[in-house]
C-alpha positions as CSV (number, residue, x, y, z in Angstrom):
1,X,0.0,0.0,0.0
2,X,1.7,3.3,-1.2
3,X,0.2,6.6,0.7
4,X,0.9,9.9,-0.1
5,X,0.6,13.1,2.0
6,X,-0.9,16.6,1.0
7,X,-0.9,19.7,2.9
8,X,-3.4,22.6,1.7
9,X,-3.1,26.3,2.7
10,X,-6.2,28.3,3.3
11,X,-8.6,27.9,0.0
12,X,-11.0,31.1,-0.2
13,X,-13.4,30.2,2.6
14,X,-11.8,26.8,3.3
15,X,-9.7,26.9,6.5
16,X,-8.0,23.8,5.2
17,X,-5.3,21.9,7.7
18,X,-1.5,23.1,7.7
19,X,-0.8,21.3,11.0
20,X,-1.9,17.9,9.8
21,X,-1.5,16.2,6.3
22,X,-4.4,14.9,4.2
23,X,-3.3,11.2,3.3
24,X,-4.2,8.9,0.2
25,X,-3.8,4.9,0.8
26,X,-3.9,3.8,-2.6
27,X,-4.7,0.2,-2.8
28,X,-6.1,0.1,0.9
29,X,-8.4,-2.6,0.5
30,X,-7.1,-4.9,-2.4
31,X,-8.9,-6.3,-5.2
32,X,-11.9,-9.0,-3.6
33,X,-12.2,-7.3,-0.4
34,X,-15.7,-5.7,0.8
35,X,-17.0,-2.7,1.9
36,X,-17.4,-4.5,5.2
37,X,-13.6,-4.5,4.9
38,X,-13.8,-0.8,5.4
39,X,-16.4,-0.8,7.5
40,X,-14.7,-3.3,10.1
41,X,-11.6,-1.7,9.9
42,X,-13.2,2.0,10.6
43,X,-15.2,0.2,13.7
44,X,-12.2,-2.0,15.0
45,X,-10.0,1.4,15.4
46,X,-12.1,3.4,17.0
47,X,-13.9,5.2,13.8
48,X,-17.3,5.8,14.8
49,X,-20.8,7.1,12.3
50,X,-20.4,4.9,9.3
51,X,-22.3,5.6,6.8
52,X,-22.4,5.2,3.0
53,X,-22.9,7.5,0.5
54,X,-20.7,9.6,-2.4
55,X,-19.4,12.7,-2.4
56,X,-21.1,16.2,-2.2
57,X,-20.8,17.7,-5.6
58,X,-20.4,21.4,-3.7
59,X,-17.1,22.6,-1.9
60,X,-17.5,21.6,1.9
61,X,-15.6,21.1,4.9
62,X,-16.3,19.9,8.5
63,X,-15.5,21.8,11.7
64,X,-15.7,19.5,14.1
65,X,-14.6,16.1,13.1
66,X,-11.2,14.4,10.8
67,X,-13.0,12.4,8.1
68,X,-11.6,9.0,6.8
69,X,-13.5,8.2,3.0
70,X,-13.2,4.4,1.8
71,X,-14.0,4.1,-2.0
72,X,-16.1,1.6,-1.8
73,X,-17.2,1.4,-5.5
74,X,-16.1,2.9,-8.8
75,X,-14.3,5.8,-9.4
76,X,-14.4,9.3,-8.9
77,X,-12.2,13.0,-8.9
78,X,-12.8,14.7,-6.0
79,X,-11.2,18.2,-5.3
80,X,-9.4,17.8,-2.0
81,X,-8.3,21.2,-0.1
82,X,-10.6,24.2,-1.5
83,X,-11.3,25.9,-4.8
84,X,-7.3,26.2,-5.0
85,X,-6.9,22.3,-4.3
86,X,-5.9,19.7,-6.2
87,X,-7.8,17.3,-8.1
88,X,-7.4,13.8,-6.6
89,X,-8.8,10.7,-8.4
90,X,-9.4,7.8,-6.8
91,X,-10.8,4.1,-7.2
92,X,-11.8,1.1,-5.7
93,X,-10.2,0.1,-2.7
94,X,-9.0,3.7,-2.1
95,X,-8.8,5.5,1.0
96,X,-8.6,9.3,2.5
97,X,-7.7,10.5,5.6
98,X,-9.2,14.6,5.8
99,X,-8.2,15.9,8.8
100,X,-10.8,18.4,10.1
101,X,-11.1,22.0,8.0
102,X,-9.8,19.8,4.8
103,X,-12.2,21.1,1.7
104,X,-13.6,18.6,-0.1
105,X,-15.9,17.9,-3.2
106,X,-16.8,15.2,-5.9
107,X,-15.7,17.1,-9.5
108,X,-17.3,13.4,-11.1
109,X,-17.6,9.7,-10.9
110,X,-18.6,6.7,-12.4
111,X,-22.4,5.9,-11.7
112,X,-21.2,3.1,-9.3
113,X,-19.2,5.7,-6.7
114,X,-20.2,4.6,-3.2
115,X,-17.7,5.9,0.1
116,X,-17.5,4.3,2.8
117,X,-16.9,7.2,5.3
118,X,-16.7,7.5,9.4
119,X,-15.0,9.6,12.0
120,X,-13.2,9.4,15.2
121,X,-14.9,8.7,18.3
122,X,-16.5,11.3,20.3
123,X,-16.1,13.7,17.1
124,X,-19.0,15.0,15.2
125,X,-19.0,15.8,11.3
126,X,-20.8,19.1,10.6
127,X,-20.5,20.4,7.0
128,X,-19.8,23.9,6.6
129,X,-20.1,26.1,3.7
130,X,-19.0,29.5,4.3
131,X,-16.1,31.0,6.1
132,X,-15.3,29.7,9.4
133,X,-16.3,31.5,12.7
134,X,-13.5,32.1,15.2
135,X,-14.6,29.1,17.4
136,X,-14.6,27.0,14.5
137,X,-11.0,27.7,14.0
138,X,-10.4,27.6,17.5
139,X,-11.8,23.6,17.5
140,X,-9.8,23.1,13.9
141,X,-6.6,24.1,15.3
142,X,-7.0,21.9,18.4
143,X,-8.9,19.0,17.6
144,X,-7.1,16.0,18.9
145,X,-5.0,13.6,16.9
146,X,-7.2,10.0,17.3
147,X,-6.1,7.3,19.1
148,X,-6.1,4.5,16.3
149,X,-5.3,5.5,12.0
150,X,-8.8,3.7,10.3
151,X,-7.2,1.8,8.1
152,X,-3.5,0.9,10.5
153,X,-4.9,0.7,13.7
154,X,-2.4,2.3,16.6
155,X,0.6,2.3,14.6
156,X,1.3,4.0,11.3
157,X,-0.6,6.6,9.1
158,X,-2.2,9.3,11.2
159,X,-0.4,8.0,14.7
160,X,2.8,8.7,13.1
161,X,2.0,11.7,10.6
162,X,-0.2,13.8,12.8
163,X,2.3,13.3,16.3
């Protein structure tokens, strides 16, 4: 599994996350795994609200929560860090780690394009569309580093980029 690290400055109204890296796992889940693959992994370290869905075709972020997106099915381009980001494609067996204030937004996808997304426990996904209020950037700039990475567990990915 190869990951790769981004780090986005401010985007127009998107805060983005300069203290902590977006990472891609390509090739997280190989070929002939599940989504219940991601889905047990997210739930065995400690990633909490799964749900499944695509991506939001409008520029977004969330104030209150780090993000981890499994691709589940198909394909898709999503714009990761703002209207200034960079276009990021990603397939099957894919897998994002947005740390809270990233920007994200589907720019396309096959018709198959299902996520498989969650965050950390105790942390709640709001989705934000304007500029960020002082407090918000207050809980961006000090939202904890979780305990376990969703797809490593305790060791590796976010426990040793985000520390």
């Amino acid at each position: 599994m190869n990951i790769e690290k981004m780090v986005f400055e401010p985007s127009g109204w998107v805060p983005n996350n300069q203290r902590f890296p977006v990472l891609i796992y390509r090739g997280a889940l190989p070929p002939g795994h599940s989504s219940a693959d991601f889905e047990t992994l997210f739930a065995t370290n400690g990633w909490t609200g799964i749900w499944k869905n695509g991506v939001f075709n409008y520029q977004h972020y969330h104030s209150g929560a780090h993000e981890v997106l499994g691709i589940e099915r198909g394909s898709a381009t999503l714009l990761i860090g703002g209207s200034h980001g960079q276009p990021i494609e990603v397939s099957r067996g894919d897998c994002l780690v947005l740390p809270v204030g990233t920007g994200h937004r589907s720019l396309g996808c096959s018709t198959n394009f299902e996520v498989v997304g969650a965050y950390p426990e105790g942390q709640y996904a709001d989705i934000q569309t304007a500029d960020p209020t002082s407090a918000m950037l207050a809980t961006i700039s000090s939202l904890p580093v979780p305990v376990a990475d969703p797809i490593l567990g305790p060791s590796g990915g976010i426990v040793e980029s985000w520390r």
